[in-house]
C-alpha positions in Angstrom: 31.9 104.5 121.7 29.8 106.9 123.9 30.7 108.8 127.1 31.7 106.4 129.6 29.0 106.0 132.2 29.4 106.5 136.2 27.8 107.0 138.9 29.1 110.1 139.6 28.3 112.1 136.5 24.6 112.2 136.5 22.4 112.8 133.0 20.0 115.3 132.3 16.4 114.5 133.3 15.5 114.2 129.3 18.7 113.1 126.9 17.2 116.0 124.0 18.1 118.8 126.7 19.5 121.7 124.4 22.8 122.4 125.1 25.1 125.2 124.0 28.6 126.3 123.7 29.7 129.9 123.1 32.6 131.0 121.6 34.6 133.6 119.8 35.4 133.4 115.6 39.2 132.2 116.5 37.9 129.0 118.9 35.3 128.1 116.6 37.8 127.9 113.9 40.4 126.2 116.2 37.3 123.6 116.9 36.7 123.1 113.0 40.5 122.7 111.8 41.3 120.4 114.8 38.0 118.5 113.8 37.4 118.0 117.8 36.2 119.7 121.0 39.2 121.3 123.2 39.5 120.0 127.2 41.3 122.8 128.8 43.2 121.7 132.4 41.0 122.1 135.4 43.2 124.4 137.1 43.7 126.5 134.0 39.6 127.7 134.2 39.7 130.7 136.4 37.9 129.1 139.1 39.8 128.7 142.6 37.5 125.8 143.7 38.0 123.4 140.7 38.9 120.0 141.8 38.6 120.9 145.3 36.6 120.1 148.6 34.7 122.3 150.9 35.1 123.7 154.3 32.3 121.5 155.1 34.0 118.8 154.5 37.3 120.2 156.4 35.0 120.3 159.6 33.0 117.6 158.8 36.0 114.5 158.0 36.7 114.5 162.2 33.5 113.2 163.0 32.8 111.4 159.5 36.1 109.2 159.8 36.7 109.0 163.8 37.2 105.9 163.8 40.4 105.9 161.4 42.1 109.1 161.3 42.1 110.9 157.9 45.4 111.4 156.1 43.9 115.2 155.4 47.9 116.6 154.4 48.1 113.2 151.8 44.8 113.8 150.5 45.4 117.8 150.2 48.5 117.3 148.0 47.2 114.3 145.8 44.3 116.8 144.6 46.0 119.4 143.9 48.2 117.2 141.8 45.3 115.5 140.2 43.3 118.7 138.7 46.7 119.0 136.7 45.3 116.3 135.1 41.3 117.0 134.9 40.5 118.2 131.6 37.0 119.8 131.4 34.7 120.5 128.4 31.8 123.1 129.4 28.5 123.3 127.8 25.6 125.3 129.1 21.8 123.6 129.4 18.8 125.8 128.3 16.2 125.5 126.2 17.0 128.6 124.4 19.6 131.8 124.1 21.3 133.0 127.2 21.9 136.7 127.4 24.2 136.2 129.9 26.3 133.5 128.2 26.6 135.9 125.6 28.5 138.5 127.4 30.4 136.1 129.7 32.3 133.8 126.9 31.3 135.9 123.7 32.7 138.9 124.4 32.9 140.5 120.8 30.3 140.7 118.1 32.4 138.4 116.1 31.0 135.5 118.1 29.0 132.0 117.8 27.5 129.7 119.7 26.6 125.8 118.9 23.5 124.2 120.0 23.1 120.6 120.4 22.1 118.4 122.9 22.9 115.8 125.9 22.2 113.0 123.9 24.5 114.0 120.6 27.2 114.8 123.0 27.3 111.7 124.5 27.2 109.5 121.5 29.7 112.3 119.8 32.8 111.7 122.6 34.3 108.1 123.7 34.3 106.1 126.3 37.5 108.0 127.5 35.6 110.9 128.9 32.7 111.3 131.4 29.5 113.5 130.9 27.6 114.9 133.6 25.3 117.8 135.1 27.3 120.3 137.3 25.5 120.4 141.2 26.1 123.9 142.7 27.0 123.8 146.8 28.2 126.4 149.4 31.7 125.1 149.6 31.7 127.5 153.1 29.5 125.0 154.2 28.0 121.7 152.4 29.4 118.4 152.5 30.9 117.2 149.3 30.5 113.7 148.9 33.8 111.7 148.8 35.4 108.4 147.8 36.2 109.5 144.6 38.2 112.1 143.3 36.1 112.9 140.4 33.3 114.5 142.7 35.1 117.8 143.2 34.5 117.8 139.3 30.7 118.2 139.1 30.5 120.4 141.8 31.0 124.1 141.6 30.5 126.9 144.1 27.0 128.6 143.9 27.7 131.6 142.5 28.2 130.2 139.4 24.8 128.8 139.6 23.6 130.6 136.5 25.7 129.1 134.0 23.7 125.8 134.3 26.4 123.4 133.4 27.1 120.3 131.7 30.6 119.3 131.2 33.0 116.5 130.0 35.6 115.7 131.4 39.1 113.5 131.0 40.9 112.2 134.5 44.3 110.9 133.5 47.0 110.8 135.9 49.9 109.2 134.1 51.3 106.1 135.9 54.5 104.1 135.8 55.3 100.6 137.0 55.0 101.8 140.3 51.8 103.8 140.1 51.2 107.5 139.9 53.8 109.0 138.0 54.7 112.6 139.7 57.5 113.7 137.6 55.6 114.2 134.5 54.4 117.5 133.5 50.8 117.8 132.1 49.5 119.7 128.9 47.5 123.0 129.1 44.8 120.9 128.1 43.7 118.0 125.0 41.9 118.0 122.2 39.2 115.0 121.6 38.2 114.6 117.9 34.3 114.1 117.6 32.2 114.5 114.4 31.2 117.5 114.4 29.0 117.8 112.0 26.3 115.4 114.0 27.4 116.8 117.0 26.3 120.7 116.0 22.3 121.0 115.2 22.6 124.9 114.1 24.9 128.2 114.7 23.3 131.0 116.1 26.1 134.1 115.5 26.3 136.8 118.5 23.7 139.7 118.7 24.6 142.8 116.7 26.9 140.9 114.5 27.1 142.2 111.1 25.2 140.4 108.1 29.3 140.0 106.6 30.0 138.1 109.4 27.0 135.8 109.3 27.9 135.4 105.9 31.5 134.3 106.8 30.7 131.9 109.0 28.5 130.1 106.6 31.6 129.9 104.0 33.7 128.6 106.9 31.2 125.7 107.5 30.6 124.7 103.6 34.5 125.1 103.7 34.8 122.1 106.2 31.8 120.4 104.7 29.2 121.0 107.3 26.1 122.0 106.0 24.2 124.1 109.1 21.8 126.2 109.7 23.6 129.8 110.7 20.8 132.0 112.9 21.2 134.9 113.6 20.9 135.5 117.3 17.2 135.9 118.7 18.1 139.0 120.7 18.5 140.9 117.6 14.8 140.6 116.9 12.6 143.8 116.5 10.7 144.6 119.6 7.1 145.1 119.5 5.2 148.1 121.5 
């Protein structure tokens, strides 16, 4: 089964958009041996803002909901609970090679990153998981929409603008016979199997990576019987003057 639809995670324009995912040798080999893609906990991903709601809507909620007060304090702990239990899956949309990405979750030469797109991604994760385009806001000032607490999850502050997201994400709370369950303490994060080998198109191995490591990484794949293309990264091209 695909990617569960909803209305709040909103596709791509066109389903082939490229995607990528860059990562070092060690999580690549983690991603082969687990035969999945890894969902790390929302709160676990560096930034302050996941799961949350602007100032926007701090100043905004008085006039929005005057006519029934707002339980803000209720609201303010249930969240901060609940992105205990987001788990996120990050990809980044561009038609080709970031530079950027490169440096910012590919730190060492010893490095990969997997291209595929929308569409494969969706077919390649179940119905248990959502998919959806990030939308980049001035949490100082904008109004996040609310009414669901997965909106805080495809919305990121603006100054992460440039990583052009796409991510997957799990929202499990655990429950009991009487609802939420509070007492229960979540993982760092979960691992969803997927096929991997239609999910990947081709490998493209970090700029100024040695031809040995190249080389490794195509006996890695043909050692978990995946048979794709391994390129060399595009910025190691010769430059023409």
């Amino acid at each position: 089964m695909p990617a569960q639809e909803h209305e709040v995670f909103l596709p791509p324009k066109d389903p082939d958009t490229p995607i990528w995912r860059y990562m070092d040798f060690t999580k690549f080999v983690s991603m082969l041996e687990n035969k999945g893609l890894f969902f790390s906990r929302s709160d676990k991903l560096g930034d302050p803002f996941e799961g949350s709601f602007s100032r926007g809507n701090e100043r905004l909620r008085p006039l929005i909901y005057k006519e029934q007060p707002f339980p803000s304090k209720q609201m303010s702990q249930f969240m901060r609970w609940i992105r205990k239990w987001a788990f996120i899956n990050c990809w980044h949309m561009n038609a080709h090679e970031s530079a950027a990405m490169w440096k910012l979750y590919a730190r060492t030469k010893e490095a990969i990153a997997i291209r595929s797109t929308y569409k494969q991604l969706k077919e390649c994760i179940d119905n248990d998981c959502f998919l959806g385009v990030v939308h980049y806001i001035d949490y100082e000032s904008a109004w996040l929409p609310e009414g669901n607490a997965l909106y805080p999850y495809v919305h990121k502050h603006l100054s992460f603008a440039h990583e052009q997201e796409l991510r997957a994400v799990i929202l499990k709370p655990p429950t009991n016979d009487n609802g939420m369950d509070y007492s229960k303490k979540p993982p760092g994060g979960v691992w969803k199997s997927v096929d991997t080998d239609e999910l990947i198109n081709a490998i493209y191995v970090a700029p100024m990576s040695p031809s040995w490591y190249r080389e490794l990484v195509e006996q890695v794949l043909r050692r978990y019987g995946i048979s794709k293309t391994v390129i060399q990264s595009s910025l190691d091209h010769e430059p023409f003057f």
